[in-house]
PQR file of N, CA, C, O and H, with PARSE charges and radii, in Angstrom:
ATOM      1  N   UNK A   1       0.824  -1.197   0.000 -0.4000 1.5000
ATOM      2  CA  UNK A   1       0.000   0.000   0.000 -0.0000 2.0000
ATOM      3  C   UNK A   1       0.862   1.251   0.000  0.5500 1.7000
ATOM      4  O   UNK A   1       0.467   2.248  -0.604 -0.5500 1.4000
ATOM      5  N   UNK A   2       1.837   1.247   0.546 -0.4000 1.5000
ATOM      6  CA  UNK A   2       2.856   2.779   0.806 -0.0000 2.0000
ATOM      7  C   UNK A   2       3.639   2.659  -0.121  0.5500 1.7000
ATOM      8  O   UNK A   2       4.197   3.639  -0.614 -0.5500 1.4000
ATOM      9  H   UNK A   2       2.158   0.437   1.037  0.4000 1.0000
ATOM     10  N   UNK A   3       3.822   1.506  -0.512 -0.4000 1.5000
ATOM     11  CA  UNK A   3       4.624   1.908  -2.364 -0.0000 2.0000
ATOM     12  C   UNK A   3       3.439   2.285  -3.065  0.5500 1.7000
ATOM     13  O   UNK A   3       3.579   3.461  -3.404 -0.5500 1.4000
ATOM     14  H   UNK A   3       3.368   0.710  -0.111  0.4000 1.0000
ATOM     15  N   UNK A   4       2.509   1.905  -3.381 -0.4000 1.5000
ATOM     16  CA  UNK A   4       1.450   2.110  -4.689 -0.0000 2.0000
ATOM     17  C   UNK A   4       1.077   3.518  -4.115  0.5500 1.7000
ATOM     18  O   UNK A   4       0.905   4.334  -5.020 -0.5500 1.4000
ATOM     19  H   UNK A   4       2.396   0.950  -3.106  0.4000 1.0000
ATOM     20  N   UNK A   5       0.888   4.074  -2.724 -0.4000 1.5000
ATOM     21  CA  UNK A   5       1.133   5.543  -2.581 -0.0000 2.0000
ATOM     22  C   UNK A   5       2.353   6.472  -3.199  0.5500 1.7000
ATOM     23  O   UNK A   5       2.230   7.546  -3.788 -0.5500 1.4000
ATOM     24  H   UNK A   5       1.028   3.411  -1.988  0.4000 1.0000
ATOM     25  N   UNK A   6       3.517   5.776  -2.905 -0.4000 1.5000
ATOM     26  CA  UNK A   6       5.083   7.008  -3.029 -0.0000 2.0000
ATOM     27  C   UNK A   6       4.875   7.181  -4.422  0.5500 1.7000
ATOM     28  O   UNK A   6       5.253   8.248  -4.905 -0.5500 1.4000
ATOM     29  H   UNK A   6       3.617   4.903  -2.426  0.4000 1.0000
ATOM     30  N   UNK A   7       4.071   5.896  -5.545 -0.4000 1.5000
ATOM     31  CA  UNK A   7       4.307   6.188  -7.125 -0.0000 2.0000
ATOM     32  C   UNK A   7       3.047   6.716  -7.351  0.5500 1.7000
ATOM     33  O   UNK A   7       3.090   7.311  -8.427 -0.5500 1.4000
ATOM     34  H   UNK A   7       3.764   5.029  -5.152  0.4000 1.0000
ATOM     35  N   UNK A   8       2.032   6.779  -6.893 -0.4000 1.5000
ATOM     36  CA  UNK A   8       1.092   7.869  -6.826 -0.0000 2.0000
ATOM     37  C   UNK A   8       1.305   9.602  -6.378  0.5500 1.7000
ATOM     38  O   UNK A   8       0.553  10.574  -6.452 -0.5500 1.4000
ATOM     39  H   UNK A   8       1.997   6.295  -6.018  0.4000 1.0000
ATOM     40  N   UNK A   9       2.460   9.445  -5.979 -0.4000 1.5000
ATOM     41  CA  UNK A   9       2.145  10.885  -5.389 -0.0000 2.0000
ATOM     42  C   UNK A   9       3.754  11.640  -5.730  0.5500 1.7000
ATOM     43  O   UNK A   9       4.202  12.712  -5.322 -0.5500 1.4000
ATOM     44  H   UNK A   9       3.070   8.655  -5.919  0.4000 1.0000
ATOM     45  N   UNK A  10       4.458  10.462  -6.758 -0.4000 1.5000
ATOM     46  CA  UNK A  10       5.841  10.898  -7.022 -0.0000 2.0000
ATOM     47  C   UNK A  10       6.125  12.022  -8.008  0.5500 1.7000
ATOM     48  O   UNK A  10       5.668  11.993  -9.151 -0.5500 1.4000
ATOM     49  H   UNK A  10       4.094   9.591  -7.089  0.4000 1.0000
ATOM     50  N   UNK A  11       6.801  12.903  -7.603 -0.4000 1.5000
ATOM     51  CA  UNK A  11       6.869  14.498  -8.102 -0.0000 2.0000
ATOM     52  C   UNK A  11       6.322  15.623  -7.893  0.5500 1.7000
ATOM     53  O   UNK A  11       6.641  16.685  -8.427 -0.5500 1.4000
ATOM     54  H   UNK A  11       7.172  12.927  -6.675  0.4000 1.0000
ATOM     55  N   UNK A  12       4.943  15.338  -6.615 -0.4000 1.5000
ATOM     56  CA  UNK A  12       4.272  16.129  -6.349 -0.0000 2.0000
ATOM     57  C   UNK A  12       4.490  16.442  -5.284  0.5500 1.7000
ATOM     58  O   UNK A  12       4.681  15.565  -4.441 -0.5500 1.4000
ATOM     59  H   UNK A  12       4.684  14.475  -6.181  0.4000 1.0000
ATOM     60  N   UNK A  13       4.554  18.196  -4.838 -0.4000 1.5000
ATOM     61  CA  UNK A  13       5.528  18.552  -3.746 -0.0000 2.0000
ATOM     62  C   UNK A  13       4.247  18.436  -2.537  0.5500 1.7000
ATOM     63  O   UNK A  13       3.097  18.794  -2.797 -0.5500 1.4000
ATOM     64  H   UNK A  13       4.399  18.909  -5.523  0.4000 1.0000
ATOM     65  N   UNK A  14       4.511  18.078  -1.673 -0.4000 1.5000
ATOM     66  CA  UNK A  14       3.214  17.634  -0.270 -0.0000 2.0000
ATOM     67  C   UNK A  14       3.394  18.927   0.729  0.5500 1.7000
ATOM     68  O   UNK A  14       4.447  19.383   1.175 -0.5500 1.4000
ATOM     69  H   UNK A  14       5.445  17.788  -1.462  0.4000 1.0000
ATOM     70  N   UNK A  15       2.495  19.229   0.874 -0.4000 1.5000
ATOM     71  CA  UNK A  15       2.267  20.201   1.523 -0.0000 2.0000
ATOM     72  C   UNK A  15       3.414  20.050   3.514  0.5500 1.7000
ATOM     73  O   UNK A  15       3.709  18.883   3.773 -0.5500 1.4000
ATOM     74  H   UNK A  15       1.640  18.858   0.512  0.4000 1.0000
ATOM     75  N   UNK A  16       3.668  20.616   4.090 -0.4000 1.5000
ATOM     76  CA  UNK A  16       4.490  20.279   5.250 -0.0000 2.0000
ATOM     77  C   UNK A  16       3.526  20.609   6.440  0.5500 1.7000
ATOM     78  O   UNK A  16       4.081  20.543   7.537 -0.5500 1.4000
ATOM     79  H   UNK A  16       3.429  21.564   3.880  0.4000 1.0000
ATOM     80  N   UNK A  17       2.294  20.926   6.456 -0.4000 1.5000
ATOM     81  CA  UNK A  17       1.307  21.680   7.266 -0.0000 2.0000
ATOM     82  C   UNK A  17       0.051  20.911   6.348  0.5500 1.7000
ATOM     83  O   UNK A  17       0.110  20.442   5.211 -0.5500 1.4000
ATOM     84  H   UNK A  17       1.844  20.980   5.565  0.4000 1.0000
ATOM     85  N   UNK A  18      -0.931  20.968   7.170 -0.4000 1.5000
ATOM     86  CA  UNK A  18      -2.044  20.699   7.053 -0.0000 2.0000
ATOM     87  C   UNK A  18      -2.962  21.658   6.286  0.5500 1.7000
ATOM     88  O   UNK A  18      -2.912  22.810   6.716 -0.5500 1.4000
ATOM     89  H   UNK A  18      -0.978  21.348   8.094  0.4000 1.0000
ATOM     90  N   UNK A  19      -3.567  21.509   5.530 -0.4000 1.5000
ATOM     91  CA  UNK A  19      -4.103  22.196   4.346 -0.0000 2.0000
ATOM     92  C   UNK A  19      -5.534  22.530   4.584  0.5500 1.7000
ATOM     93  O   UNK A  19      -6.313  21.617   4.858 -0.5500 1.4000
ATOM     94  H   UNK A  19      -3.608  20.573   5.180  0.4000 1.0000
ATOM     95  N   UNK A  20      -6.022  23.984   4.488 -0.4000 1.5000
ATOM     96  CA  UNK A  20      -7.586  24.233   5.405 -0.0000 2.0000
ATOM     97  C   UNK A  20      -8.140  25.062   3.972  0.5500 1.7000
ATOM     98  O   UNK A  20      -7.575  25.985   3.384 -0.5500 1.4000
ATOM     99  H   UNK A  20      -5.389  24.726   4.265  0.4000 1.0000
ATOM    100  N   UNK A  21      -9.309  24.458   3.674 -0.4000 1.5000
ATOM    101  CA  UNK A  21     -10.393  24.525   2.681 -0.0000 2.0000
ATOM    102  C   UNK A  21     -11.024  26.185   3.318  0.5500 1.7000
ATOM    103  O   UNK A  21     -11.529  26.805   2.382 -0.5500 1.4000
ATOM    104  H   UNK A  21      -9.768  23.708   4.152  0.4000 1.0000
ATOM    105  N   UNK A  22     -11.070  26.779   4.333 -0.4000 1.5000
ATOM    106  CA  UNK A  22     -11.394  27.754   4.571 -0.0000 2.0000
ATOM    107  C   UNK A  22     -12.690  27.882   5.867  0.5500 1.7000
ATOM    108  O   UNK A  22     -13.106  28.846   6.509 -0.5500 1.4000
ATOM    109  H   UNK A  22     -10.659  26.276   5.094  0.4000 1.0000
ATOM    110  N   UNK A  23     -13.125  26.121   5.857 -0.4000 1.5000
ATOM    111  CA  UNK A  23     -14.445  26.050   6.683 -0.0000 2.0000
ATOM    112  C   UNK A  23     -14.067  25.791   8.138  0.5500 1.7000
ATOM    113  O   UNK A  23     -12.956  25.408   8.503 -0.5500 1.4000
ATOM    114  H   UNK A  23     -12.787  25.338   5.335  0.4000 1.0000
ATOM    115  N   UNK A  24     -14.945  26.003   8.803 -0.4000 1.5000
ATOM    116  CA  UNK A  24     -15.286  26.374  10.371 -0.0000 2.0000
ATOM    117  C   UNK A  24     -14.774  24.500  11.035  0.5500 1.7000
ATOM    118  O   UNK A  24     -15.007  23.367  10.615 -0.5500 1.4000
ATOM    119  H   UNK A  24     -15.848  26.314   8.507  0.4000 1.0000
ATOM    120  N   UNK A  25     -14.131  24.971  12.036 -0.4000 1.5000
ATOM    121  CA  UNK A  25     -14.064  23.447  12.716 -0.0000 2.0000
ATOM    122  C   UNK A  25     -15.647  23.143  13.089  0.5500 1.7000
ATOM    123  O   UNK A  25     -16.500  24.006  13.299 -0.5500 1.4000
ATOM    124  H   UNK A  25     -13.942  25.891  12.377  0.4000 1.0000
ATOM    125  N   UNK A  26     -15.831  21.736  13.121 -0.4000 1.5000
ATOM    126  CA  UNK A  26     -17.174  21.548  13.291 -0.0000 2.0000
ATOM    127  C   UNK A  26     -17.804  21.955  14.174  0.5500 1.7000
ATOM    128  O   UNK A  26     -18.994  22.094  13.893 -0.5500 1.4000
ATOM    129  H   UNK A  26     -15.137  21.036  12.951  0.4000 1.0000
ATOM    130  N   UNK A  27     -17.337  22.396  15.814 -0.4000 1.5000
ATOM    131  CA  UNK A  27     -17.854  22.736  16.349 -0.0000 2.0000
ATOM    132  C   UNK A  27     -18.535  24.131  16.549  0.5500 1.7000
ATOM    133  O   UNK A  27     -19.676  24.444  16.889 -0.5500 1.4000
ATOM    134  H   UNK A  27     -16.370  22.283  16.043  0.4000 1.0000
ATOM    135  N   UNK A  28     -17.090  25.074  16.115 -0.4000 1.5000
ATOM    136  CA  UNK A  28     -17.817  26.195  15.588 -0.0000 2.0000
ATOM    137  C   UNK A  28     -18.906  25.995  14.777  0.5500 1.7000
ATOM    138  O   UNK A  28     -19.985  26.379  15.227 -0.5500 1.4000
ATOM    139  H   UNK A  28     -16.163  24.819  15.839  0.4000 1.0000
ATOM    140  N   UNK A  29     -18.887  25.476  13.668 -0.4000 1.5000
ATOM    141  CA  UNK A  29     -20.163  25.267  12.661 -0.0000 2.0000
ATOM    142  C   UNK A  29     -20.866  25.018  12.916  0.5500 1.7000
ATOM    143  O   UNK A  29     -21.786  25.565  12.308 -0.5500 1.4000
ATOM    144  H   UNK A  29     -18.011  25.163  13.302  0.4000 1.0000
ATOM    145  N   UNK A  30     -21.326  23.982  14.024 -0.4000 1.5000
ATOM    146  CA  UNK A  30     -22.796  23.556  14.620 -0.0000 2.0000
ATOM    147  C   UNK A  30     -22.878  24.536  15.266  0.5500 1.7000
ATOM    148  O   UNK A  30     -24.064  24.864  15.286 -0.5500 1.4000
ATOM    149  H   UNK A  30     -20.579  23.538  14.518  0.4000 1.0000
ATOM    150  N   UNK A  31     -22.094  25.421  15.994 -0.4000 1.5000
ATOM    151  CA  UNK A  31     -22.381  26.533  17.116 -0.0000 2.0000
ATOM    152  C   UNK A  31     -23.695  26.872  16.451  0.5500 1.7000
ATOM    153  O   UNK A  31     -24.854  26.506  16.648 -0.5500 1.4000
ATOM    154  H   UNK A  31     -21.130  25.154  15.978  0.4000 1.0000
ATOM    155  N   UNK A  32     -22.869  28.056  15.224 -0.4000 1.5000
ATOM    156  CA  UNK A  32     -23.160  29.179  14.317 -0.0000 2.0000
ATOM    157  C   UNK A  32     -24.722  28.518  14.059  0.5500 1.7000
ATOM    158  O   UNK A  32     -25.763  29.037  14.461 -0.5500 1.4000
ATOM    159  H   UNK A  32     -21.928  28.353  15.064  0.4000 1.0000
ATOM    160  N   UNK A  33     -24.640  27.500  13.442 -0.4000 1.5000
ATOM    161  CA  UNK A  33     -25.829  26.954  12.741 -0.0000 2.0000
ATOM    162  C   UNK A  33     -27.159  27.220  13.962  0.5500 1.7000
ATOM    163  O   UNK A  33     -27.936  28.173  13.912 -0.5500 1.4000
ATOM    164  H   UNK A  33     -23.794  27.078  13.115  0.4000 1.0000
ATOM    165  N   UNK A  34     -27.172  26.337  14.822 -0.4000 1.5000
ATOM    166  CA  UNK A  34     -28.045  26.546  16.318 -0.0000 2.0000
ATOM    167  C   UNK A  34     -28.137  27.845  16.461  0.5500 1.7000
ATOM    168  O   UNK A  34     -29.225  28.416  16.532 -0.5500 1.4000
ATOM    169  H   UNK A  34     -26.541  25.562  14.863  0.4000 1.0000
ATOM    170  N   UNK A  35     -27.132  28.377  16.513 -0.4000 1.5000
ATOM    171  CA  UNK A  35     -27.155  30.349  16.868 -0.0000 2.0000
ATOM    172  C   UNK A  35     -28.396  30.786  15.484  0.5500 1.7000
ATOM    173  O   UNK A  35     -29.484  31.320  15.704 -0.5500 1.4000
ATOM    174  H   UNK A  35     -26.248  27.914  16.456  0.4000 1.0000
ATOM    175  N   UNK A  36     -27.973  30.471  14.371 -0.4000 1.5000
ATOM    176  CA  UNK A  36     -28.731  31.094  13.321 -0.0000 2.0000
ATOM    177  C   UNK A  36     -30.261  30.379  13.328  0.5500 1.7000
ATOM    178  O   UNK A  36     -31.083  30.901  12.574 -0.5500 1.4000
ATOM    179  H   UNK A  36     -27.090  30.038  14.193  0.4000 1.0000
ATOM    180  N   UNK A  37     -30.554  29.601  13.865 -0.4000 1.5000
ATOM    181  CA  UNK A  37     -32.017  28.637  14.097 -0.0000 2.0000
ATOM    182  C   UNK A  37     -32.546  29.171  15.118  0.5500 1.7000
ATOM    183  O   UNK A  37     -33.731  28.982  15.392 -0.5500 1.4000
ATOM    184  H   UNK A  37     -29.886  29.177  14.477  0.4000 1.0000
ATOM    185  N   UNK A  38     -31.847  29.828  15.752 -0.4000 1.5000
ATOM    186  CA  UNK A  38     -32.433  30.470  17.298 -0.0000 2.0000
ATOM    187  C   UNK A  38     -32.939  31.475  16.971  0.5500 1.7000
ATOM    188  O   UNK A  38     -34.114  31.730  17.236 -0.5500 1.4000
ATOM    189  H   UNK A  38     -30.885  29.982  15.529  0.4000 1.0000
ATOM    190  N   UNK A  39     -32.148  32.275  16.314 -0.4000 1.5000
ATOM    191  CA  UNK A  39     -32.445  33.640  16.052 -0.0000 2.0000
ATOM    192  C   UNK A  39     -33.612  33.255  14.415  0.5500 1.7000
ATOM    193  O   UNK A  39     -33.723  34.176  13.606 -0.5500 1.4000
ATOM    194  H   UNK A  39     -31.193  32.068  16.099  0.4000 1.0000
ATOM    195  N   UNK A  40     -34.209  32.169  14.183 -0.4000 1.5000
ATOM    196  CA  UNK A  40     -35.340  32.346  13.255 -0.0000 2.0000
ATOM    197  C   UNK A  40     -34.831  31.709  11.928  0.5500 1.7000
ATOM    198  O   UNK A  40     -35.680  31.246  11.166 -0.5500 1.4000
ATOM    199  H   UNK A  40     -34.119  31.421  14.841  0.4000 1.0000
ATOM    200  N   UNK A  41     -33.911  31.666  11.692 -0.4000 1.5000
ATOM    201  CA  UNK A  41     -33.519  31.196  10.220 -0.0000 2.0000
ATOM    202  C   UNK A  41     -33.921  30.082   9.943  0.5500 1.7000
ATOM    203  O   UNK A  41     -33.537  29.388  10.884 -0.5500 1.4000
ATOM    204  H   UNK A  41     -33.221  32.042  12.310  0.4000 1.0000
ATOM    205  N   UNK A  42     -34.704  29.168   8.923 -0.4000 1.5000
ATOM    206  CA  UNK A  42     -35.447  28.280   8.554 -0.0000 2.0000
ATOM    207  C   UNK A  42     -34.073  27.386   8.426  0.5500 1.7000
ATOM    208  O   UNK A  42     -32.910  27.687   8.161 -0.5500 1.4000
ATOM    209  H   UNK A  42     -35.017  29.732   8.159  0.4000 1.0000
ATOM    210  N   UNK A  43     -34.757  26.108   8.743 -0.4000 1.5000
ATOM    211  CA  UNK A  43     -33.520  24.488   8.325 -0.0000 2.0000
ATOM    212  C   UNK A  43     -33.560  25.000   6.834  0.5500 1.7000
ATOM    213  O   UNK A  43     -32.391  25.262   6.549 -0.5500 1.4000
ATOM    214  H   UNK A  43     -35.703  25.863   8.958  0.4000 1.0000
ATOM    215  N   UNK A  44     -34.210  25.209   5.972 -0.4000 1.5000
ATOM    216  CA  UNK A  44     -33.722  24.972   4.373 -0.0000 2.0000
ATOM    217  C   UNK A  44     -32.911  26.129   3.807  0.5500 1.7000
ATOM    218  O   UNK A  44     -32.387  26.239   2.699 -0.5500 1.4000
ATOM    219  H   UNK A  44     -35.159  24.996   6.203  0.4000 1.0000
ATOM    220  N   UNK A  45     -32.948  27.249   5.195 -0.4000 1.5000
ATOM    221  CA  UNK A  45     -32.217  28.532   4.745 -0.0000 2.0000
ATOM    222  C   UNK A  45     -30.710  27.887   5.127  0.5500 1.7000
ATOM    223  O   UNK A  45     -29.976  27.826   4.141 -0.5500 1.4000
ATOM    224  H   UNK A  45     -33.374  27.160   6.095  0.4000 1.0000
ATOM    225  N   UNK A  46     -30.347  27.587   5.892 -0.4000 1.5000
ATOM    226  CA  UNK A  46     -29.075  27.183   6.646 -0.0000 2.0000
ATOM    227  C   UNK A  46     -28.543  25.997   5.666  0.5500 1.7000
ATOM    228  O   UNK A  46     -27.347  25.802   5.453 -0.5500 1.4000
ATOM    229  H   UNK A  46     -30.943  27.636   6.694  0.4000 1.0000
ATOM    230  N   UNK A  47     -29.260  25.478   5.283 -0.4000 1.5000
ATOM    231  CA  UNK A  47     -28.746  23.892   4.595 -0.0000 2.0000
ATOM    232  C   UNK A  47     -28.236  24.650   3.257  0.5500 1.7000
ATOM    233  O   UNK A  47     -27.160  24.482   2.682 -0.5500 1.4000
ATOM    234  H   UNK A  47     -30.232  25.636   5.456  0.4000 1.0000
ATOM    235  N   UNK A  48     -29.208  25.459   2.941 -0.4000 1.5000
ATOM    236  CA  UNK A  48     -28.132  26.416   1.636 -0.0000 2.0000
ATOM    237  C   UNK A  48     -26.886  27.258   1.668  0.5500 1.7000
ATOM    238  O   UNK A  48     -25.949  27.365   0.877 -0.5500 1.4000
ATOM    239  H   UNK A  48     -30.082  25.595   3.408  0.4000 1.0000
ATOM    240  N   UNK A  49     -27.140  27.785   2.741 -0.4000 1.5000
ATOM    241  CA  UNK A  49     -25.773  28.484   3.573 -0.0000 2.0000
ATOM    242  C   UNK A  49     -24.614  27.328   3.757  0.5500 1.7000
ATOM    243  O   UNK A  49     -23.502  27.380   3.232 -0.5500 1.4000
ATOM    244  H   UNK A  49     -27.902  27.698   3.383  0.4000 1.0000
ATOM    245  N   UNK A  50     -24.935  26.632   4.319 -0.4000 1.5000
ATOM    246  CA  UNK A  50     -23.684  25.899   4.597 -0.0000 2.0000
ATOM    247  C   UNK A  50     -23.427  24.665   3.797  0.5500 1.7000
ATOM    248  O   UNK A  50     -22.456  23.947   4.037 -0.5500 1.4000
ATOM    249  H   UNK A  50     -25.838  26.590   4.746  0.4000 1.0000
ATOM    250  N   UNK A  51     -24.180  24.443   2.968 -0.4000 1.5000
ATOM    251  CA  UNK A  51     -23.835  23.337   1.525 -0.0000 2.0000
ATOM    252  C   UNK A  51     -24.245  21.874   2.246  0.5500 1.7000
ATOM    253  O   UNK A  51     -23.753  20.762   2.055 -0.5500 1.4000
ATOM    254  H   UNK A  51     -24.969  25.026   2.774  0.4000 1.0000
ATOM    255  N   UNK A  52     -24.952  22.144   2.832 -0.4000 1.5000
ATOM    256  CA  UNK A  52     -24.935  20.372   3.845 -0.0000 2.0000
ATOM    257  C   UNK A  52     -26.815  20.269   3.613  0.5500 1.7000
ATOM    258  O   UNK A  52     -27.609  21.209   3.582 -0.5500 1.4000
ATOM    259  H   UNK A  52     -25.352  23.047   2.987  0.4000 1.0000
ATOM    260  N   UNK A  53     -27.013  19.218   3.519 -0.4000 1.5000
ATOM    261  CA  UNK A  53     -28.252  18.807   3.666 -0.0000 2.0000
ATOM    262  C   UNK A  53     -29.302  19.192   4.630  0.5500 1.7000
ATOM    263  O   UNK A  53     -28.839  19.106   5.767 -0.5500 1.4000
ATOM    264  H   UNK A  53     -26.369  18.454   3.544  0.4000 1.0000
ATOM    265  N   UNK A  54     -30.909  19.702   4.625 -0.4000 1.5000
ATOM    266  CA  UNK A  54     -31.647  19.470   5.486 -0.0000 2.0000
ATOM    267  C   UNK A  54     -31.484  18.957   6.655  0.5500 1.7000
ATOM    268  O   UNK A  54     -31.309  19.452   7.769 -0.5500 1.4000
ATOM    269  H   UNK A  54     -31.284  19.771   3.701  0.4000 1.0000
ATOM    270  N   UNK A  55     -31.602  17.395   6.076 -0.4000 1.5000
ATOM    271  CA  UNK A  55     -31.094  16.312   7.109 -0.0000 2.0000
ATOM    272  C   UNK A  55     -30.355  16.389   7.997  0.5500 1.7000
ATOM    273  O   UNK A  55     -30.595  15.928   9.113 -0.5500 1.4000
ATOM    274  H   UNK A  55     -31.744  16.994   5.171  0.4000 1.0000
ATOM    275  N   UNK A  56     -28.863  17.243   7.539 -0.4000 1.5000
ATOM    276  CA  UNK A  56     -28.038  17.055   8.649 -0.0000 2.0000
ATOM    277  C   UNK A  56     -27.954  18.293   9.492  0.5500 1.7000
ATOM    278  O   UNK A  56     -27.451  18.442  10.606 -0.5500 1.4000
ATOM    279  H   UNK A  56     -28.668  17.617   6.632  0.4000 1.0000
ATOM    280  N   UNK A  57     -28.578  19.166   8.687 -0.4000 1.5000
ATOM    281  CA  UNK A  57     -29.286  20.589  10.039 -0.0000 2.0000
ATOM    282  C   UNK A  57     -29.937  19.914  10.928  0.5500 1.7000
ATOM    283  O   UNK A  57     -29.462  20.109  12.047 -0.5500 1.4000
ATOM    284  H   UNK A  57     -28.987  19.045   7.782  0.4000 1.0000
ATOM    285  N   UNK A  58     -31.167  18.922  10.916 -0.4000 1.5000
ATOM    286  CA  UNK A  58     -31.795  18.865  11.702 -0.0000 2.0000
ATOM    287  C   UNK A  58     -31.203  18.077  12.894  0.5500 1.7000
ATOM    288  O   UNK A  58     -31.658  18.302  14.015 -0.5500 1.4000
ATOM    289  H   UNK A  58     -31.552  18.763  10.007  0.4000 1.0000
ATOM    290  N   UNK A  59     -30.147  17.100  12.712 -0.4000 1.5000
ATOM    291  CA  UNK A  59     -29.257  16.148  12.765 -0.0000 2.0000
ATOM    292  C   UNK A  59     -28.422  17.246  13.959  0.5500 1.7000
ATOM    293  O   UNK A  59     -28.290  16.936  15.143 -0.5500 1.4000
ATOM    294  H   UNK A  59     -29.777  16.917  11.801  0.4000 1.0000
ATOM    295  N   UNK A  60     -28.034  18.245  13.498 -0.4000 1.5000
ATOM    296  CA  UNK A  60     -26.601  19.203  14.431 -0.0000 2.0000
ATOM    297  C   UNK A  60     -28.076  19.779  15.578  0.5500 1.7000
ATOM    298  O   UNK A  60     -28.190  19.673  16.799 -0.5500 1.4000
ATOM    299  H   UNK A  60     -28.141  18.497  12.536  0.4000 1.0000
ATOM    300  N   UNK A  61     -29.028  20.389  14.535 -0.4000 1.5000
ATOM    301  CA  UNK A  61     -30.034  21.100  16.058 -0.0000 2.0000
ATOM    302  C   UNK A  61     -30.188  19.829  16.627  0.5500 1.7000
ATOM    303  O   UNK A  61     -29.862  19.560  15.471 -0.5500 1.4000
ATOM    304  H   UNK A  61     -28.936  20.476  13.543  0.4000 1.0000
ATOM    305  N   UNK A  62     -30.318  18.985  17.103 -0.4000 1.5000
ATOM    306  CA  UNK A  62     -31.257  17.984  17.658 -0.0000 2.0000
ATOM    307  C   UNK A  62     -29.871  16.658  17.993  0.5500 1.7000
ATOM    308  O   UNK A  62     -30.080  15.448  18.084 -0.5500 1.4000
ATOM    309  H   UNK A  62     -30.582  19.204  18.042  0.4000 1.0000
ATOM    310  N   UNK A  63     -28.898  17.156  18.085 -0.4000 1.5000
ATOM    311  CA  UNK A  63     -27.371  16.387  18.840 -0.0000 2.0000
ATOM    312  C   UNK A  63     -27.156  15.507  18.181  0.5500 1.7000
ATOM    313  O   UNK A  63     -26.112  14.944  18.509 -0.5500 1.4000
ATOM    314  H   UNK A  63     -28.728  18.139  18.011  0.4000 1.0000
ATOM    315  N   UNK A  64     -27.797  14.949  17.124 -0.4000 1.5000
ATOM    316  CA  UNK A  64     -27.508  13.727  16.528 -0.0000 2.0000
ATOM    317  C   UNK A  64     -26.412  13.535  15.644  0.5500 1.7000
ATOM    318  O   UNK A  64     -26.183  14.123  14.587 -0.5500 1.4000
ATOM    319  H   UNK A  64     -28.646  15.406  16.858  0.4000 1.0000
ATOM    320  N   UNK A  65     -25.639  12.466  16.317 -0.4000 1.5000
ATOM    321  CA  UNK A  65     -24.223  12.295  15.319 -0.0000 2.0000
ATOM    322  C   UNK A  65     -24.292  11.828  14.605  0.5500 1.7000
ATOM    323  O   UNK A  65     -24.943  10.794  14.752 -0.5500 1.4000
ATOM    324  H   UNK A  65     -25.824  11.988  17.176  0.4000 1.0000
ATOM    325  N   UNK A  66     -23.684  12.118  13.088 -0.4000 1.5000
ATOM    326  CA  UNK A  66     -23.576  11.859  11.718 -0.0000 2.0000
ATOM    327  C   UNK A  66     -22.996  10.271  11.705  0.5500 1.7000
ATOM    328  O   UNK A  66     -22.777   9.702  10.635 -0.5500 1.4000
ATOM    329  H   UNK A  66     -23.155  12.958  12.969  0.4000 1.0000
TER
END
C-alpha cells in the first residue's frame, strides 16, 4: 500500500502543514448553525448556507451524530 502511494504521489511537492479549505471546525459550525435557528432562520435557509443537507441541520439542532 505505501509503495502504490510514493508512485502515486511521485513528483508532487506535499504540503508540510495541514491544508484548510477555509471552513469552520465543526464545532464552531454547529455553534453558528443553532445560533442562526435560534435567532429564526429556517432548516432549508441554513442547509443552503452551509452546503450540507436538510437532514443534517436537523441532525446538528437535535445532537444527533452523523
Amino acid at each position: 500500500m505505501a509503495f502504490a502511494m510514493a508512485i502515486s504521489y511521485r513528483g508532487l511537492t506535499l504540503p508540510q502543514s495541514p491544508v484548510s479549505d477555509g471552513t469552520l471546525p465543526k464545532c464552531k459550525h454547529n455553534a453558528e448553525i443553532r445560533a442562526r435557528h435560534e435567532k429564526g432562520e429556517s432548516i432549508s435557509t441554513l442547509a443552503e448556507a452551509f452546503g450540507i443537507t436538510e437532514q443534517r441541520i436537523w441532525q446538528i439542532l437535535n445532537e444527533r451524530r452523523k
